[in-house]
N, C-alpha and C positions, 0 to 999 in steps of 0.2 A: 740858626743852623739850617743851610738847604736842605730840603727835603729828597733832595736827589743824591745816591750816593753811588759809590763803586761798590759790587758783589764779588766777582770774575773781576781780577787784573792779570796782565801778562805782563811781566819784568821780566828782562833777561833772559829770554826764551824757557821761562815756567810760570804756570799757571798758580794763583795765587787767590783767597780769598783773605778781600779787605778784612783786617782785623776787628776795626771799627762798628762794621756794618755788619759782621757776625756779631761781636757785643750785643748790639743794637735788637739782634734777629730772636739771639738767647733768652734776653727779658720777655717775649711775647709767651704768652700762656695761654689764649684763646686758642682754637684752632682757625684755621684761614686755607683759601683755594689762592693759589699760581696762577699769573695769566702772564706768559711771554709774548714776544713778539718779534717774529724774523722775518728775512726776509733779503732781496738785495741790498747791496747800500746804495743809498742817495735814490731815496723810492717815498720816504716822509712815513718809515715807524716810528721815530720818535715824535714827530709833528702828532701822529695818529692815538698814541699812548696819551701824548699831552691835552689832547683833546680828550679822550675818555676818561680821563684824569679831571678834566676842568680846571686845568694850573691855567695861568696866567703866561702871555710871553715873557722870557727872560725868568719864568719859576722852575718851569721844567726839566723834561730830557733836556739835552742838548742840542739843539739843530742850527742847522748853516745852509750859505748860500753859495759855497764854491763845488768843486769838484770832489773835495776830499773829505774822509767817511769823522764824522764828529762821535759816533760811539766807540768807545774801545772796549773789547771783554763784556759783562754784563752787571748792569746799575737796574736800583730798584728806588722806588720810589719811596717814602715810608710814612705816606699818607694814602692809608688803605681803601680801596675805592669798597664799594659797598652795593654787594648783588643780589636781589632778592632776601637781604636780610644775613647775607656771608657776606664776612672782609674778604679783600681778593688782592693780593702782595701783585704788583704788577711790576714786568722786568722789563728791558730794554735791551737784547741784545746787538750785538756789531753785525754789520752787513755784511751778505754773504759776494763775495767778488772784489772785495774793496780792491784801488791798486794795487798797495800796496802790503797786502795780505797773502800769505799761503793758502794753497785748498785746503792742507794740512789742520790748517789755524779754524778757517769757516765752520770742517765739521767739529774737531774739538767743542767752538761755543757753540752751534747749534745742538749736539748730541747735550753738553750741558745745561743748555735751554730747555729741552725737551725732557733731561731727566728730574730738573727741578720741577718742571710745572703741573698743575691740571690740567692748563687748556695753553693750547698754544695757536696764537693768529699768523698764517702767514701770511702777509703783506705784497704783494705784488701789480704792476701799472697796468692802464690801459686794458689789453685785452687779453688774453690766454692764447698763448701762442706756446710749440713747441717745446721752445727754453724753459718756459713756466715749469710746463708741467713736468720736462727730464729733470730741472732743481727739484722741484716738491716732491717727485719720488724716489732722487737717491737721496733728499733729506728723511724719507720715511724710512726708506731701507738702513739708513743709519742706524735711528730711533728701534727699529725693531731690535737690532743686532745688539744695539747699547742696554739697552731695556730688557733684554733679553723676554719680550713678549711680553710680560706681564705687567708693564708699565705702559699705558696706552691713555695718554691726552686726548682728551679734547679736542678737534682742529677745527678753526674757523678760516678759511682763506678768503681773506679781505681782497676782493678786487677794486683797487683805487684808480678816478678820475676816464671812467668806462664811460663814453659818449656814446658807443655805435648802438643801434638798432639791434634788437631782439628779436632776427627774422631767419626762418628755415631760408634751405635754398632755391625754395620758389616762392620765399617773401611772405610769407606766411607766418603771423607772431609765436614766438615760442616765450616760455619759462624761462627763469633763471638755471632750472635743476635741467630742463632739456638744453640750452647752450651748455652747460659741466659737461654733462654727457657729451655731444658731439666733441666738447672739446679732448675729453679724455679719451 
């Protein structure tokens, strides 16, 4: 049996969890930490998961090489990665902007991304630009409102496949945490 399954399905314009993969969830009696993972689609979080995961190609998420979004709803793995001595249930949510997706739809899984998890990676290319950062915080302003405050992950934003140089504006090296800054 793959290790990869459905959590979050959407049939039929309702949101559904696999029954299977609940079965599967009930057996666990240890305690365990969430780590999701959002972000746009076609950006390589499920490449990214399958990496920290250590699956093999073709064991993992899902991932493709066309245009269109390979996650649907949200799948978890259920070979639990292992953090400092915690199992850590790790999710794969669907992209936010796919084409063929509602904004409707995006925040649905992301707010249920967020309220399953610990820690949530947002995944994002290149460089921090505008877009980024208006997504990352109507997706937190979701998360508050869903969460009603008192549900507060974790956040790691993964910046992926970042080449440029770490220099102020007179060329001057900075930080990681001074680029966030300017950038925010």
């Amino acid at each position: 049996m793959s290790s990869i399954r459905p959590l979050i399905v959407f049939v039929d314009g309702q949101y559904r969890v696999d029954p299977d993969t609940a079965e599967w969830l009930s057996k666990r009696t240890e305690p365990f930490g969430v780590l999701a993972c959002a972000g746009k689609f076609r950006t390589g979080k499920s490449f990214l998961m399958n990496r920290l995961l250590n699956l093999p190609p073709g064991r993992g998420f899902g991932v493709g090489d066309t245009v269109q979004a390979c996650t649907r709803g949200i799948w978890v793995c259920t070979e639990f990665l292992s953090i400092n001595g915690m199992d850590v249930l790790v999710l794969d949510t669907e992209g936010i902007d796919a084409l063929d997706a509602e904004n409707d739809h995006d925040v649905r899984i992301f707010a249920l991304g967020i309220l399953m998890c610990t820690a949530m990676a947002y995944n994002s290319m290149s460089h921090l630009d505008e877009a980024a950062v208006q997504s990352l915080s109507l997706m937190t302003r979701i998360a508050d409102a869903v969460g009603g405050g008192t549900h507060t992950p974790s956040l790691y934003w993964v910046l992926r496949d970042f080449t440029l140089q770490l220099v102020d504006g007179d060329g001057r090296g900075i930080t990681h945490s001074e680029y966030l800054e300017q950038a925010l």
